[in-house]
ChimeraX commands (.cxc) that place a marker at each C-alpha (Angstrom):
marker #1 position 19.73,-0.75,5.83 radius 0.5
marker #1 position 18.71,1.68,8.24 radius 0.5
marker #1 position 17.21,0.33,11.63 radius 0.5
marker #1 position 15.51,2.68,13.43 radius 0.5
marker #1 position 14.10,1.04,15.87 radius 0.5
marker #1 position 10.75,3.63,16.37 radius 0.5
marker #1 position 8.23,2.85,19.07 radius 0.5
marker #1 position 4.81,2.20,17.81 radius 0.5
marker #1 position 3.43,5.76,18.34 radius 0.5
marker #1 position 6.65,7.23,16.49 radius 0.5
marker #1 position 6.31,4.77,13.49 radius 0.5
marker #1 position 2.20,5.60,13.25 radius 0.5
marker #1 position 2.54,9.50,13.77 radius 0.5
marker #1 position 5.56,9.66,11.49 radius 0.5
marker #1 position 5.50,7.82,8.68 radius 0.5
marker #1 position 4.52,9.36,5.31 radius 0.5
marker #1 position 2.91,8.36,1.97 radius 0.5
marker #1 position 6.29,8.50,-0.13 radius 0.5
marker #1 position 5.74,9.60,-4.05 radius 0.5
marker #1 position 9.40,10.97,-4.56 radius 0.5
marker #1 position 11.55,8.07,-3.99 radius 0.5
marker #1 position 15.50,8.30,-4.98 radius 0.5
marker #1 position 15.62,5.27,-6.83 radius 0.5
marker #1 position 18.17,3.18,-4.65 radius 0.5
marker #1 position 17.55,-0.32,-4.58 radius 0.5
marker #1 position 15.94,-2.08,-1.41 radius 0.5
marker #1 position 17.94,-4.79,0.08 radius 0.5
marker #1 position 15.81,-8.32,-1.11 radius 0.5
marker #1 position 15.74,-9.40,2.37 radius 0.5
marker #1 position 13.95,-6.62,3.69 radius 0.5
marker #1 position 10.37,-7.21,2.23 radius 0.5
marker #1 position 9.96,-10.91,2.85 radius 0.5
marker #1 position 11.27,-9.50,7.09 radius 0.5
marker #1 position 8.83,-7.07,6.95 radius 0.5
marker #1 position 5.93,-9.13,5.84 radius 0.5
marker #1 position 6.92,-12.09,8.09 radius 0.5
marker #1 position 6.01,-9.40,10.69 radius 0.5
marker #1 position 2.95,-7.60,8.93 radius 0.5
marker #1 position 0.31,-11.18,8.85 radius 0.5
marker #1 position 0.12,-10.73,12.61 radius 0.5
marker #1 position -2.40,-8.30,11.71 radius 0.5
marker #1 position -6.11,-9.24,13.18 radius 0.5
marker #1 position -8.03,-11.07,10.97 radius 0.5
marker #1 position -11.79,-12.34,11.82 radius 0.5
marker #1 position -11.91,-15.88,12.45 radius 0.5
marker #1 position -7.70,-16.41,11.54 radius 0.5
marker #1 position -8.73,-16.38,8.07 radius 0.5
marker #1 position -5.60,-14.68,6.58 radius 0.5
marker #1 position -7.35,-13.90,3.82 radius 0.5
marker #1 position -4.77,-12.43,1.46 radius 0.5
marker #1 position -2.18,-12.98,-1.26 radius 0.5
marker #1 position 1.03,-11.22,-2.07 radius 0.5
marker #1 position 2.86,-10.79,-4.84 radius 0.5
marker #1 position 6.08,-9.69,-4.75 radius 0.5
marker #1 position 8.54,-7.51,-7.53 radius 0.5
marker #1 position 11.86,-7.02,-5.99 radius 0.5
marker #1 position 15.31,-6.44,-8.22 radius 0.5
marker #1 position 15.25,-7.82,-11.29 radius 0.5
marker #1 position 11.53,-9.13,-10.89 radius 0.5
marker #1 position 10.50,-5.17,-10.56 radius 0.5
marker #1 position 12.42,-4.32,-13.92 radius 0.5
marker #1 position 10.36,-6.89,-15.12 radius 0.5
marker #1 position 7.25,-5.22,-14.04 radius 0.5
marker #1 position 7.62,-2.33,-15.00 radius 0.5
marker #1 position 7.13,-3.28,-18.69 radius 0.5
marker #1 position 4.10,-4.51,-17.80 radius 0.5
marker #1 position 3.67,-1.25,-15.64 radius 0.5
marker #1 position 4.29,0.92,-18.53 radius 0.5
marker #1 position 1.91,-1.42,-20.99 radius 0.5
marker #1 position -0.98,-0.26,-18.34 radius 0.5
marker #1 position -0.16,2.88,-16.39 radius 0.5
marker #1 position 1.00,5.45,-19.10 radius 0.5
marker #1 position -1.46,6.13,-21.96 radius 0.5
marker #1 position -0.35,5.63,-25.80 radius 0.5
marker #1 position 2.78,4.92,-24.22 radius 0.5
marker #1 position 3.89,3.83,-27.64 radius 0.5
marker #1 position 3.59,7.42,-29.48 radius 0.5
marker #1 position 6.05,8.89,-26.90 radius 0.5
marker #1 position 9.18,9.96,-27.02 radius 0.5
marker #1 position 11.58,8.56,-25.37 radius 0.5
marker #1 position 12.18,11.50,-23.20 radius 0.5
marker #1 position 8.38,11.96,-21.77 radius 0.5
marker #1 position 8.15,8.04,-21.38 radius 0.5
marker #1 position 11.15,8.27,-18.79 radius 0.5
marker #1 position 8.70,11.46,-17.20 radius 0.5
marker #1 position 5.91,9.18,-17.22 radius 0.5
marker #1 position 7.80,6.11,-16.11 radius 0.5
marker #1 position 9.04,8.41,-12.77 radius 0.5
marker #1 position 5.93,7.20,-11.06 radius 0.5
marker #1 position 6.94,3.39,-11.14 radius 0.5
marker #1 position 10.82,3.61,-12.11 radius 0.5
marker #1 position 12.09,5.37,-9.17 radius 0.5
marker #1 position 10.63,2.88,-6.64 radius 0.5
marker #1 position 12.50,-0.59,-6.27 radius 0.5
marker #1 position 9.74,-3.07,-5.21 radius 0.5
marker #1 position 6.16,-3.27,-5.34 radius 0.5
marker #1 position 3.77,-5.91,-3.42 radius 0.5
marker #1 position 0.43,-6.40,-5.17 radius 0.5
marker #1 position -2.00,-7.14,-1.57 radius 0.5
marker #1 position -4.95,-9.50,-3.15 radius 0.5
marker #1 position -8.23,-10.74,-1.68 radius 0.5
marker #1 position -11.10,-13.19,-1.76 radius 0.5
marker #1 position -14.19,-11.62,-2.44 radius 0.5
marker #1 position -16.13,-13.77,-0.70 radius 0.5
marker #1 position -20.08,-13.85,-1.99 radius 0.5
marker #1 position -20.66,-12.88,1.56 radius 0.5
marker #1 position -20.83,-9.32,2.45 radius 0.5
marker #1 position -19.75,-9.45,6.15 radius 0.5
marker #1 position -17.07,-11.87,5.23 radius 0.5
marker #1 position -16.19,-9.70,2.52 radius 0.5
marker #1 position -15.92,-6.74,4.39 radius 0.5
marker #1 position -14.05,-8.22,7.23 radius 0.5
marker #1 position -11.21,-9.80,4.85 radius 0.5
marker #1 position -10.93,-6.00,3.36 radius 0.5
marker #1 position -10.54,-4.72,6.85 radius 0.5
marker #1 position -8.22,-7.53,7.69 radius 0.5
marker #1 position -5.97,-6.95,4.39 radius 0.5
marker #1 position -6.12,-2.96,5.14 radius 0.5
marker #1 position -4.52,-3.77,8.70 radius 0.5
marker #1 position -2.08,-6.12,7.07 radius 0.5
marker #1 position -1.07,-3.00,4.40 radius 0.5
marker #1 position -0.47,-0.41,7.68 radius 0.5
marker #1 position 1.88,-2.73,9.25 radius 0.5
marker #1 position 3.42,-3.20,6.10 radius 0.5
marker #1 position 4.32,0.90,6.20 radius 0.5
marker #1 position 4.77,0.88,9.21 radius 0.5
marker #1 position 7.07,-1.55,9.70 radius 0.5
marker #1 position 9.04,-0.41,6.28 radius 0.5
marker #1 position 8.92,3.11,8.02 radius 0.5
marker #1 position 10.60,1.54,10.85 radius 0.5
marker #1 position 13.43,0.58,8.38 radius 0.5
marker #1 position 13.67,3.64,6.67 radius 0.5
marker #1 position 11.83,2.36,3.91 radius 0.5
marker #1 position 9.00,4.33,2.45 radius 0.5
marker #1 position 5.75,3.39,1.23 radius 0.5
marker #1 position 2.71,4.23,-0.88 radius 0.5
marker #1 position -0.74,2.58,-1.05 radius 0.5
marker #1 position -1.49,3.19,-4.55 radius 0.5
marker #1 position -4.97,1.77,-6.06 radius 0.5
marker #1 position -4.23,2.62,-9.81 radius 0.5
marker #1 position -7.58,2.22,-12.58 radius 0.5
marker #1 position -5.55,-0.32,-14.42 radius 0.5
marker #1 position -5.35,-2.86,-11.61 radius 0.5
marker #1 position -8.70,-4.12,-12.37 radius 0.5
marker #1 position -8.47,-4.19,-16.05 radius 0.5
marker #1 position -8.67,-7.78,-17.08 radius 0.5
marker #1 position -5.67,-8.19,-19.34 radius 0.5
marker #1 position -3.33,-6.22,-16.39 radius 0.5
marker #1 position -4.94,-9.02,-14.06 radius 0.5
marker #1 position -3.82,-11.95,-16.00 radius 0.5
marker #1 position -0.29,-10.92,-16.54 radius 0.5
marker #1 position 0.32,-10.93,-12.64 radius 0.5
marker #1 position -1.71,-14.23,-12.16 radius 0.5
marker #1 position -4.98,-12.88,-10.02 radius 0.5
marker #1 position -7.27,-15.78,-10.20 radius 0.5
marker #1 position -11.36,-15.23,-10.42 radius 0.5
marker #1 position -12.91,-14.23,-7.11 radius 0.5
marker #1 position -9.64,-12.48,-6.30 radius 0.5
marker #1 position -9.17,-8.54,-5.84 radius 0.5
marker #1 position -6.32,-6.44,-6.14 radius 0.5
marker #1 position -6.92,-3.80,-3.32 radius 0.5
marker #1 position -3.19,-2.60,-3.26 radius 0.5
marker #1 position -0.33,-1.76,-5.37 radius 0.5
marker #1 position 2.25,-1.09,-2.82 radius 0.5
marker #1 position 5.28,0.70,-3.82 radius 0.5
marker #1 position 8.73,1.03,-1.50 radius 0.5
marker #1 position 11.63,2.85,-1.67 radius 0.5
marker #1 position 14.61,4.88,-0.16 radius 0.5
marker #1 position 13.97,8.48,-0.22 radius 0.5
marker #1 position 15.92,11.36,0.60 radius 0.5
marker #1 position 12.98,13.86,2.19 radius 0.5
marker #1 position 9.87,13.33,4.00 radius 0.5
marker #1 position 6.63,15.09,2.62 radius 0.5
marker #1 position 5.39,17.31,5.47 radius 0.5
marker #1 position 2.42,16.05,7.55 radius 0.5
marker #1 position -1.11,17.02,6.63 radius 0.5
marker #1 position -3.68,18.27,8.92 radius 0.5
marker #1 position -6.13,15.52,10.38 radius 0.5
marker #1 position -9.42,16.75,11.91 radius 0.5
marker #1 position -9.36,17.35,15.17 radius 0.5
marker #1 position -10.34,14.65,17.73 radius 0.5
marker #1 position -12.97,16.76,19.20 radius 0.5
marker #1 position -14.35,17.05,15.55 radius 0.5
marker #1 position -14.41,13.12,15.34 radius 0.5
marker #1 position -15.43,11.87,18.72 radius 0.5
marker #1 position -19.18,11.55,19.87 radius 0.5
marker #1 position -19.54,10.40,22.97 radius 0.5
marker #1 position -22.16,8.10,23.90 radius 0.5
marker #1 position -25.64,9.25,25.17 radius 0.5
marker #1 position -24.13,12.97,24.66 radius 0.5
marker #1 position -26.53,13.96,22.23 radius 0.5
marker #1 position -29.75,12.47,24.60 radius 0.5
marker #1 position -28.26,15.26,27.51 radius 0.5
marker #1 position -28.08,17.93,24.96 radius 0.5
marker #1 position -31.62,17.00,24.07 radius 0.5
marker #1 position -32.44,16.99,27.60 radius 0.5
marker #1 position -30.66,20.16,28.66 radius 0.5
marker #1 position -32.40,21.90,25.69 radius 0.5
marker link #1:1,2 radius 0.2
marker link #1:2,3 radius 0.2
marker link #1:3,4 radius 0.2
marker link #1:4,5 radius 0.2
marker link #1:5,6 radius 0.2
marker link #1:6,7 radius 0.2
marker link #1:7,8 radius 0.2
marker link #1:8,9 radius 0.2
marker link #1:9,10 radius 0.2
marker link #1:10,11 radius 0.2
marker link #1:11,12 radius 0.2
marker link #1:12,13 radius 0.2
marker link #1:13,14 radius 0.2
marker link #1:14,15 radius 0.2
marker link #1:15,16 radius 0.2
marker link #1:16,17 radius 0.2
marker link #1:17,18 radius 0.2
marker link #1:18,19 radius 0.2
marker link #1:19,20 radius 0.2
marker link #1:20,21 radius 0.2
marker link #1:21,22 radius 0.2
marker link #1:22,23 radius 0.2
marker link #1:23,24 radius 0.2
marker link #1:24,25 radius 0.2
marker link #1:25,26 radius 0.2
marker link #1:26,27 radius 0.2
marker link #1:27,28 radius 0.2
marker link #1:28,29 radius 0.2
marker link #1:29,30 radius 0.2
marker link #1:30,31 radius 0.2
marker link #1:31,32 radius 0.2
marker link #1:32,33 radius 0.2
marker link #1:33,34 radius 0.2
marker link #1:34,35 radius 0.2
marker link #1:35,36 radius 0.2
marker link #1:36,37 radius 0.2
marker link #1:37,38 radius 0.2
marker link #1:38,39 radius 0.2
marker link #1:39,40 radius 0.2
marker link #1:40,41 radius 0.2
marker link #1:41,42 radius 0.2
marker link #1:42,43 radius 0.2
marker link #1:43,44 radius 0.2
marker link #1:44,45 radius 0.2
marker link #1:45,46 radius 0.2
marker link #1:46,47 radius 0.2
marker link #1:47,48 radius 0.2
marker link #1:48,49 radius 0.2
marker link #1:49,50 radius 0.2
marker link #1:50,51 radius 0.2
marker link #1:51,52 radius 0.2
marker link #1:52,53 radius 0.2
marker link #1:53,54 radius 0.2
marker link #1:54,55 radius 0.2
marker link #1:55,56 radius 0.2
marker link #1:56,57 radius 0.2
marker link #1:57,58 radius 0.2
marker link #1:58,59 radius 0.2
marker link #1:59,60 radius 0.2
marker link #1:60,61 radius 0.2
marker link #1:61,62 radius 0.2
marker link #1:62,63 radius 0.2
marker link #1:63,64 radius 0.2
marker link #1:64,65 radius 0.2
marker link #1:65,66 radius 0.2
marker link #1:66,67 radius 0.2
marker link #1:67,68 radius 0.2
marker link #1:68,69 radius 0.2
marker link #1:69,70 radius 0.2
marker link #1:70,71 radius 0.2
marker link #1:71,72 radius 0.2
marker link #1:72,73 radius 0.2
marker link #1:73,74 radius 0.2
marker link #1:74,75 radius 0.2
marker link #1:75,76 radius 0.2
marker link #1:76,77 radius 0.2
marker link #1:77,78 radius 0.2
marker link #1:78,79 radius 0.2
marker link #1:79,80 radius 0.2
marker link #1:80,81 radius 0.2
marker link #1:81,82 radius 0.2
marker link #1:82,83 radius 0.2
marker link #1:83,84 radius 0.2
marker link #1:84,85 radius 0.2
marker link #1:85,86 radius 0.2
marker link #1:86,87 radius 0.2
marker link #1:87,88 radius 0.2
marker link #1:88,89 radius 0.2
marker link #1:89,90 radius 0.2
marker link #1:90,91 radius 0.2
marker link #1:91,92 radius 0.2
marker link #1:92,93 radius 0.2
marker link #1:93,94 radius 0.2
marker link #1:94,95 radius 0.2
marker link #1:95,96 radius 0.2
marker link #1:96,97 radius 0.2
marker link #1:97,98 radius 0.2
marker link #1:98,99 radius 0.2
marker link #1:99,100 radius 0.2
marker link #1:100,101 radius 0.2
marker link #1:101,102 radius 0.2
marker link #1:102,103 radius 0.2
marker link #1:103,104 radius 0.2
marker link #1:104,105 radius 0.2
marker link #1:105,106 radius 0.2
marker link #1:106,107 radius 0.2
marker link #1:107,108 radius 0.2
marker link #1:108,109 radius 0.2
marker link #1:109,110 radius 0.2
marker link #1:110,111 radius 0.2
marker link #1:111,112 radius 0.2
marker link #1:112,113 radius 0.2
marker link #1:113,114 radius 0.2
marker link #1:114,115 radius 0.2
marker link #1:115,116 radius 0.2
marker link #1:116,117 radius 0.2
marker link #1:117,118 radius 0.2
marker link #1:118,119 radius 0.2
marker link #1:119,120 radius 0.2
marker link #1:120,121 radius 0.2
marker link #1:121,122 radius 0.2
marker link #1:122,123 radius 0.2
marker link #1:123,124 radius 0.2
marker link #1:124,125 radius 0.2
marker link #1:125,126 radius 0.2
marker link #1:126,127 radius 0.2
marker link #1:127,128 radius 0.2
marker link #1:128,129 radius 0.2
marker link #1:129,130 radius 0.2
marker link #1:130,131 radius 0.2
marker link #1:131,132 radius 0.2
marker link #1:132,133 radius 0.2
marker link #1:133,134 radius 0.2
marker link #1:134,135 radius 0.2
marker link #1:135,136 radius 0.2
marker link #1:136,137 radius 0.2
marker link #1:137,138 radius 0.2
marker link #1:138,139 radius 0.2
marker link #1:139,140 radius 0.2
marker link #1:140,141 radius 0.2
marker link #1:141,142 radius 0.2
marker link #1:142,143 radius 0.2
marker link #1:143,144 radius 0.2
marker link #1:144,145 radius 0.2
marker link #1:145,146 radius 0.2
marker link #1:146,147 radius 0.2
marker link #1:147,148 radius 0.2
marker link #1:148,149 radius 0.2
marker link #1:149,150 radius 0.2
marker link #1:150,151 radius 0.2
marker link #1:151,152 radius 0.2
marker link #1:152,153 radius 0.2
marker link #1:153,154 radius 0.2
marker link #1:154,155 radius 0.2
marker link #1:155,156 radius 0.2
marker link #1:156,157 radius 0.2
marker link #1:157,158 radius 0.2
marker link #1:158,159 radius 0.2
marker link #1:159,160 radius 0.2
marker link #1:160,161 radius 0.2
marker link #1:161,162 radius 0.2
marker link #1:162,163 radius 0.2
marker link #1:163,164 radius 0.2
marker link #1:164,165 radius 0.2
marker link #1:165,166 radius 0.2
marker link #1:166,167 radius 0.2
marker link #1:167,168 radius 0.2
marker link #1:168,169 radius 0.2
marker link #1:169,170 radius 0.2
marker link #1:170,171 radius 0.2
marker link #1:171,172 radius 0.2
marker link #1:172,173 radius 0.2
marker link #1:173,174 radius 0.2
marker link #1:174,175 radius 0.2
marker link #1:175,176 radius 0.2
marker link #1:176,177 radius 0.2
marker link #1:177,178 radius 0.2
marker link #1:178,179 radius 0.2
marker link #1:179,180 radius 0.2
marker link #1:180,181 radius 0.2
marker link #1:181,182 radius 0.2
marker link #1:182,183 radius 0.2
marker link #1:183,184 radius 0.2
marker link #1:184,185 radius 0.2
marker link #1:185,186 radius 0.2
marker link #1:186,187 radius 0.2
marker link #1:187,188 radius 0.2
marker link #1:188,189 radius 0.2
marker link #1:189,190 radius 0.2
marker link #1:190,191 radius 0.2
marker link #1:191,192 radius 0.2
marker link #1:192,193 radius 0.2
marker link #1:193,194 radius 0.2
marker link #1:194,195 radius 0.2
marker link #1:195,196 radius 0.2
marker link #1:196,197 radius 0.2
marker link #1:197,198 radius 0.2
view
C-alpha cells in the first residue's frame, strides 16, 4: 500500500480519472478505510443519504459476470479473444463501489442528497488518490436497466448515480485544461458598473 500522505490541494489538483489500470489487486482493507473517511462529506440536514455497495476480491470476480451480462453487447457471439478486449474496461480494475440514492419525491431534497452523494464520491478519489489508488466515476447506460438493478439489490426509490471503479496503475493520464478562473468568475454588481460606465 502506498501512503502518500498529500495535502488537500496536492490530492485535488493531482489526482486523475484512471481508465488504464494494471490489474493488481487492492488490499480489502483499503476501501472500507477510505470510506470510513469519505461520509464526513456535508450533507443537508445530516441526512447521509446514500448506500454503498461494495465488490472487492473475489466479490468483484463475481461481478464481473454480471458486468459482462450488461456492459458488452451480444457478449455471447464473441470470441473469446474480443470478450477479454471488451472485458479490459471492468477486468483490469479490482473493486468497484456502486454509490446509491433516495430519490426523494422532493426536488430540493432530491437535489441536495445528489449534491451530498457527489461530495461523498470526490472524497472517495481523493482519498484513494492519497493511497495511490486510482479512481473513475463511471455512469454506464446499463446501470439503470431494471434487470442490472435487481441483480445488485437497488430497492424502488433508489438511484445508482455511480459505478466507481479502483485500481493500481502504473501511469497517470496527463491533466486537461480547465477554463480559466477569469473565464468562470463574475463578480458581484460587476456587470451594473459596466452598465454604468457604458
Amino acid at each position: 500500500m502506498n501512503e502518500q500522505a498529500l495535502s488537500v490541494r496536492e490530492a485535488i489538483v493531482t489526482r486523475r480519472s484512471i481508465k488504464n489500470f494494471n490489474g493488481q489487486p487492492i488490499e480489502p482493507e483499503i476501501i472500507p478505510e477510505i470510506i470510513e473517511d469519505a461520509v464526513w462529506a456535508p450533507n443537508h440536514g445530516n441526512r447521509n443519504p446514500w448506500r454503498l455497495i461494495v465488490a472487492t476480491g473475489e466479490q468483484y470476480e463475481e461481478l464481473l459476470d454480471v458486468l459482462k451480462e450488461f456492459g458488452v453487447a451480444n457478449w455471447k457471439q464473441l470470441s473469446d479473444e474480443d470478450l477479454e478486449k471488451q472485458m479490459k474496461k471492468f477486468s483490469t480494475a479490482s473493486a468497484a463501489v456502486f454509490v446509491i440514492v433516495p430519490e426523494d419525491v422532493r426536488q430540493k431534497e432530491r437535489l441536495e442528497d445528489y449534491a451530498a452523494a457527489s461530495i461523498l464520491i470526490q472524497n472517495i478519489q481523493l482519498l484513494a488518490w492519497d493511497k495511490g489508488v486510482g479512481t473513475c466515476w463511471k455512469t454506464p447506460p446499463f446501470i439503470d436497466n431494471p434487470k442490472f438493478r435487481e441483480r445488485l439489490g437497488i430497492e424502488a426509490g433508489e438511484r445508482i448515480i455511480s459505478m466507481l471503479q479502483f485500481g493500481y496503475f502504473d501511469t497517470s493520464p496527463k491533466a486537461p485544461p480547465r477554463k480559466p478562473v477569469e473565464e468562470i468568475i463574475t463578480y458581484f454588481g460587476s456587470s451594473e458598473d459596466e452598465e454604468e460606465e457604458a
